[in-house]
N, C-alpha and C positions, 0 to 999 in steps of 0.2 A: 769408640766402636760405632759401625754404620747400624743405623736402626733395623731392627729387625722385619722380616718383612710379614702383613700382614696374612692367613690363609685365603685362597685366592676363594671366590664365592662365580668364582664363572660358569664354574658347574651345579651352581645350585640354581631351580626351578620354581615357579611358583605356579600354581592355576586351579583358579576362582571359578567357581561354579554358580553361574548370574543369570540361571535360565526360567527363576520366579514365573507364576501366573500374575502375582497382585491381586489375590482373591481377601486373604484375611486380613489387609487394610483399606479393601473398597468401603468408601468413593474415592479416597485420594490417590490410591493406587488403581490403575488399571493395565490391561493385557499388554499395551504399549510404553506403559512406564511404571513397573512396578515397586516393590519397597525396596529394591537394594538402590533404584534412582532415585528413591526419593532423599530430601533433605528437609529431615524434622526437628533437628535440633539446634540447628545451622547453616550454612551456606552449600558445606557439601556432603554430599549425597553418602549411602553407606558404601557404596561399590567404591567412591574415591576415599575414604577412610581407611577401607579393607587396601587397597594400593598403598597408601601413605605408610603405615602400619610395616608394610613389608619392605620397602624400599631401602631401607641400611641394610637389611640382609641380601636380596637380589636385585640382580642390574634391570632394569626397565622393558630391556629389549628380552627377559628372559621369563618374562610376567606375561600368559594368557588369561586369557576370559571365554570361558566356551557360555555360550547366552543360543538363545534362538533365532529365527528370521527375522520376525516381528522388531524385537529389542538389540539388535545389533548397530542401527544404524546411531541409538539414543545415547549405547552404551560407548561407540567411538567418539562421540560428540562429547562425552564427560571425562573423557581420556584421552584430549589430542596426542597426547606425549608420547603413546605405545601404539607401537608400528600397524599399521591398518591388517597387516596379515596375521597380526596376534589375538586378533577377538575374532572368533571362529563360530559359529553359529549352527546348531543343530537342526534340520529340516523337522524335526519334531520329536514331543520329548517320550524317551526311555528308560527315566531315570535315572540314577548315578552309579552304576554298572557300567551301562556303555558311556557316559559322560565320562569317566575314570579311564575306559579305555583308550578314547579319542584323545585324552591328555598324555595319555602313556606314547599311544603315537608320536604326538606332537613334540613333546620334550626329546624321545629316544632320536628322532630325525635329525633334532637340533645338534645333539650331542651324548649317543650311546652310556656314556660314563655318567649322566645328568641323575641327580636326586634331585627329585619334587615333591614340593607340597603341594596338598588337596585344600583348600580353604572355599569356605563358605563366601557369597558378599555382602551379605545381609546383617553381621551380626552386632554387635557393640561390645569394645572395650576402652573403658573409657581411657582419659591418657595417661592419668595417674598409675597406668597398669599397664602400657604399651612397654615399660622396659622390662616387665618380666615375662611379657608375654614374648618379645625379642630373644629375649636370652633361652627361655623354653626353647623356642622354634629354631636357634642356630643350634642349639644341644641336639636337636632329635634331628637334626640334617647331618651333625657331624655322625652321631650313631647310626642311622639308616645307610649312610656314607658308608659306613667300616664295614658293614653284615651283610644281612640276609632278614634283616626285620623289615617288618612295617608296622611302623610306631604311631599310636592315635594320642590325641590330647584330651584327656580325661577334665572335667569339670567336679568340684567338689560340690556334691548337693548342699543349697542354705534351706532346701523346702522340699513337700513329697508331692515332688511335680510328677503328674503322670502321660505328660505330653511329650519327654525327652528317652530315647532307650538308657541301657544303666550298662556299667562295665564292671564284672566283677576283678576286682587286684588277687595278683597273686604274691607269688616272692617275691619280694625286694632286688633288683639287677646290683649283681658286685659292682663295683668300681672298673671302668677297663684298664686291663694290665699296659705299664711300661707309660700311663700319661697321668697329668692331674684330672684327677676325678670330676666326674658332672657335677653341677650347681643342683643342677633341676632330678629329680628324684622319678627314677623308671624302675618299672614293675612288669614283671608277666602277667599279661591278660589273658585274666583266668577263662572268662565267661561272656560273652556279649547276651543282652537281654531286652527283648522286647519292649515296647509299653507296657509298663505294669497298670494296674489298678489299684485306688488308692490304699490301700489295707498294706500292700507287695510295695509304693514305694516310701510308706512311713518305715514301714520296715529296712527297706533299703539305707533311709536318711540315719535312723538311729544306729544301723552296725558299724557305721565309718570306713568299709570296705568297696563302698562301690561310691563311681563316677559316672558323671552325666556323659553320655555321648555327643561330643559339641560338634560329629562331622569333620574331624580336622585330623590330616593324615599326610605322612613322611615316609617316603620308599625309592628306592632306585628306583631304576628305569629296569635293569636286570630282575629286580627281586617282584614288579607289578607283573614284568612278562610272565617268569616263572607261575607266577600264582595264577592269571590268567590261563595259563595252559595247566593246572592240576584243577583248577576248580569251577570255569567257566570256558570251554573250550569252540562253542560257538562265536565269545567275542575276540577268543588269542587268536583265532582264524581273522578278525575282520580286522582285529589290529596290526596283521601284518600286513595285510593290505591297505591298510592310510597312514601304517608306516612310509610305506615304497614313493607315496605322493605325497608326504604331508608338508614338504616344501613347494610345493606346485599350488596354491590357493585352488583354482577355479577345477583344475582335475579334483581335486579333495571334495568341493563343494560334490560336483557332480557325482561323485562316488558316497559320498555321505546321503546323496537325495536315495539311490539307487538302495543301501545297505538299509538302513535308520527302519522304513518301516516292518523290515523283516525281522529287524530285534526282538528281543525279547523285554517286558518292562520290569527292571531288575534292581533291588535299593543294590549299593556298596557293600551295605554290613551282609546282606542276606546272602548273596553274590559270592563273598570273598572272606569278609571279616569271621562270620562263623562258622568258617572249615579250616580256615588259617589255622595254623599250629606257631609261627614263629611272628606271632602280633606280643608287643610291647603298648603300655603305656605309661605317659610322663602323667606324671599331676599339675594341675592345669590352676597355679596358686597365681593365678591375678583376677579379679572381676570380670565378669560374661554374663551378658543377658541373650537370648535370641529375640528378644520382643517379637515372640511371634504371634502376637494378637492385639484388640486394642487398648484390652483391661491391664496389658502387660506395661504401656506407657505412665499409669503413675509413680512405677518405680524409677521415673528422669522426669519428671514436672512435679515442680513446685506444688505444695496443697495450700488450700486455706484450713482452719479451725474446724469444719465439718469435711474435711478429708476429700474435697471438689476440686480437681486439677484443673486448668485449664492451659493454653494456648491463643491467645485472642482476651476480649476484653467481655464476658458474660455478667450476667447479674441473676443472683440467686435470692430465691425466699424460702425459705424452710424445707431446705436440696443439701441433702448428704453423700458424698461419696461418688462422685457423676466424674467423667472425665467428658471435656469440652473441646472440641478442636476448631477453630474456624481455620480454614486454608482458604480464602477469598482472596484475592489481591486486596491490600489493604483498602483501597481507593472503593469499594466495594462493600467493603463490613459495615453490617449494622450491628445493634447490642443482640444478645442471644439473651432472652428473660428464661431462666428456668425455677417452676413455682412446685414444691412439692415432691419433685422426683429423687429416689434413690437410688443409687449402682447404675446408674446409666450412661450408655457413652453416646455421644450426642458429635455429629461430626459435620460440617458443613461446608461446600464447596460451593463454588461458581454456578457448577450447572444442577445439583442434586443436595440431597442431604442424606445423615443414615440417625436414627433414631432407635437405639436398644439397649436389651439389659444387658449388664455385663456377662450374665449367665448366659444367655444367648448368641453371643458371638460366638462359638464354634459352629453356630448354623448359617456361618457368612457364603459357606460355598453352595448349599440350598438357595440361598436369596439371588447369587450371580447366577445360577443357571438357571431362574425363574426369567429373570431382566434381561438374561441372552435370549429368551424365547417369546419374546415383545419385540414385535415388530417396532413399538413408538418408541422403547428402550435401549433396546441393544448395541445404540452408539453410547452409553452411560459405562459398558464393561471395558 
C-alpha cells in the first residue's frame, strides 16, 4: 500500500512578535539590538531559536516577524532565509492589539483559510522540551483549524511569580468526535487575570487551577477577524485596510506610518482575551522560562558553592549569590575581583558596566530614561 500522505501544514501561520525595547537587560541589550537578538547562551540569538523551534510545523516562507524600524534591518540579518517581505516593522509601538492585528492582516492576504500562531521571540525552551512543545502547538493549530476558538498556551506555575498574568482552567475539552483524541490536554478558559500580588499568586500556585500566561496564541484568520470586530472595532476597521495592501510592502509601510499613531496602546489579553467567550487553553507541560530579567539568569548558569553564577572568568572573596556577566570580546576581558558582595548582578561590556542588587533590577527602566536624558550617555541606550 502507497504511504499515506502526510496533513498538509500550507495553511498553517506563524508570527513572532520582536518588537522588544532591550530595557531589562541593559548594558548588553540596547534599542537597536535587544534581548530576543541577543545570544547568551550560545551562538544563536533567541529570535533564531524561536524560528528553529517552529520550523517542522510551518514552512519558512509562512513565518513573520512584526519588529520595528530601528531593529528590522538586525532582525533580517539574523534570518537570511525568510523572504525580506516577511519582517514587517511597526513605525512605532502600540502594543499587542494592534501588533495581532497587523498579523491577522498579513496571514489572511497570504491565504484566507490560514491559522496562525502568535509567539513571542524572546523566550526559552530548552531542547529537551522542544518536542512537546511541537506536539502542543500542532494540536492547538489542528483545533483552532476545526472551530471558532482561540486557544492560548498555559504555563504551569513552579513559583508565586507576580510578574506573569494567570489563567483560570475551566472544564476539561471532550475528545473531538469521529478522530483520535488530542495528546495535549485543553480546557475552557475560565478567567484571565491580571498581575497579582504576592499573597494572590501563592494562592494561585497552591490551587493547581491556574496557568501562567506565556503570550502564546492559535486562531484562524476568520475567528481573529470575527473577535476583532465584536470586541475592538477601531482595529477590525484598520485591518481591513492592510488587509487590501498587505502584499504590496512599501504601500503597507506607508499606510502603517499614516494609521499606527492614531492607535490606541492596547495589550492582546486586555483587547480581546477578556471579553472572548470561545478562548480555550492547552497545558503548556514542557519547560518555559521568560528570563525576563537579570536575577532570572541563574536559573541557566552554572553556580559555584556560594550560589555566584557567572559567564566570564571572575574571582570572588567572601561574595554570595552575585550573578556575573562579562560580554567583552574576549581579546578585552580582564578578571572581575568581586570582595564582599551579595545578590548582586554585576554586568560588563565593552563600553559600560551595570552594577546592582538583585532586588533592584525592576528599576532598570528608571536608570535607561535617566542615561536617555545625558547628553554624554544616550549613545550607551
Amino acid at each position: 500500500m502507497p504511504p499515506k500522505n502526510k496533513p498538509s501544514n500550507k495553511d498553517r501561520f506563524a508570527v513572532i512578535l520582536a518588537g522588544g525595547k532591550g530595557e531589562r537587560f541593559w548594558p548588553l541589550s540596547r534599542e537597536a539590538h535587544p534581548k530576543q537578538l541577543l545570544a547568551l547562551f550560545d551562538k544563536k540569538s533567541f529570535l533564531q531559536h524561536t524560528i528553529e523551534r517552529i520550523k517542522p510545523l510551518v514552512p519558512i516562507k509562512n513565518i513573520f516577524i512584526i519588529t520595528n524600524e530601528t531593529q528590522a534591518a538586525a532582525v533580517r540579518k539574523q534570518l537570511p532565509k525568510l523572504p525580506r517581505e516577511n519582517v514587517v516593522a511597526e513605525p512605532c509601538g502600540r502594543n499587542t492589539c494592534p501588533a495581532v492585528s497587523l498579523a491577522a492582516a498579513l496571514v489572511g492576504a497570504r491565504n484566507p483559510a490560514g491559522t496562525m500562531a502568535i509567539l513571542p521571540a524572546d523566550h526559552i525552551i530548552p531542547k529537551k522540551s522542544e518536542k512537546k512543545f511541537q506536539k502542543i502547538l500542532e494540536e492547538s493549530y489542528d483545533l483552532a483549524n476545526r472551530g471558532q476558538a482561540i486557544v492560548t498556551i498555559g504555563i504551569r506555575p513552579t513559583a508565586p511569580e507576580t510578574g506573569y498574568g494567570y489563567i483560570k482552567l475551566g472544564d476539561k475539552l471532550p475528545p473531538p468526535k469521529g478522530r483520535k483524541p488530542y495528546k495535549s490536554r485543553f480546557h475552557i478558559a475560565k478567567k484571565f487575570i491580571e498581575k497579582p500580588n504576592y499573597h494572590k499568586a501563592v494562592q494561585y500556585l497552591n490551587d493547581g487551577s491556574f496557568r501562567w500566561n506565556a503570550g502564546m496564541f492559535v486562531f484562524s484568520f476568520g475567528t481573529i477577524k470575527e473577535s476583532l470586530l465584536k470586541h475592538q472595532k477601531k482595529l477590525h476597521k484598520a485591518c481591513e485596510q492592510w488587509f487590501k495592501i498587505a502584499n504590496q510592502p512599501l504601500k503597507l509601510k506607508r499606510r502603517l506610518k499614516k494609521d499606527y499613531p492614531k492607535l490606541d496602546n492596547i495589550s492582546f489579553d486586555y483587547g480581546i482575551m477578556e471579553h472572548a467567550k470561545n478562548t480555550l487553553i492547552v497545558d503548556g507541560d514542557f519547560e518555559w522560562d521568560d528570563l525576563g530579567s537579570w536575577p532570572a539568569l541563574s536559573r541557566h548558569l552554572k553556580s559555584d558553592s556560594e550560589g555566584n553564577c557567572s559567564e566570564g572568568d571572575p574571582v570572588y572573596v567572601d561574595a554570595a549569590r552575585n550573578i556575573v556577566f562579562d560580554a567583552r570580546l574576549k581579546k578585552n576581558r580582564k578578571p572581575i575581583a568581586i570582595v564582599g558582595l551579595r545578590d548582586c548582578v554585576i554586568v560588563q561590556t565593552d563600553d559600560t558596566a551595570l552594577f546592582a542588587h538583585k532586588k533592584a533590577t525592576p528599576k532598570m527602566r528608571d536608570l535607561i530614561v535617566k542615561i536617555a536624558r545625558s547628553k554624554s550617555h544616550k549613545h550607551l541606550i
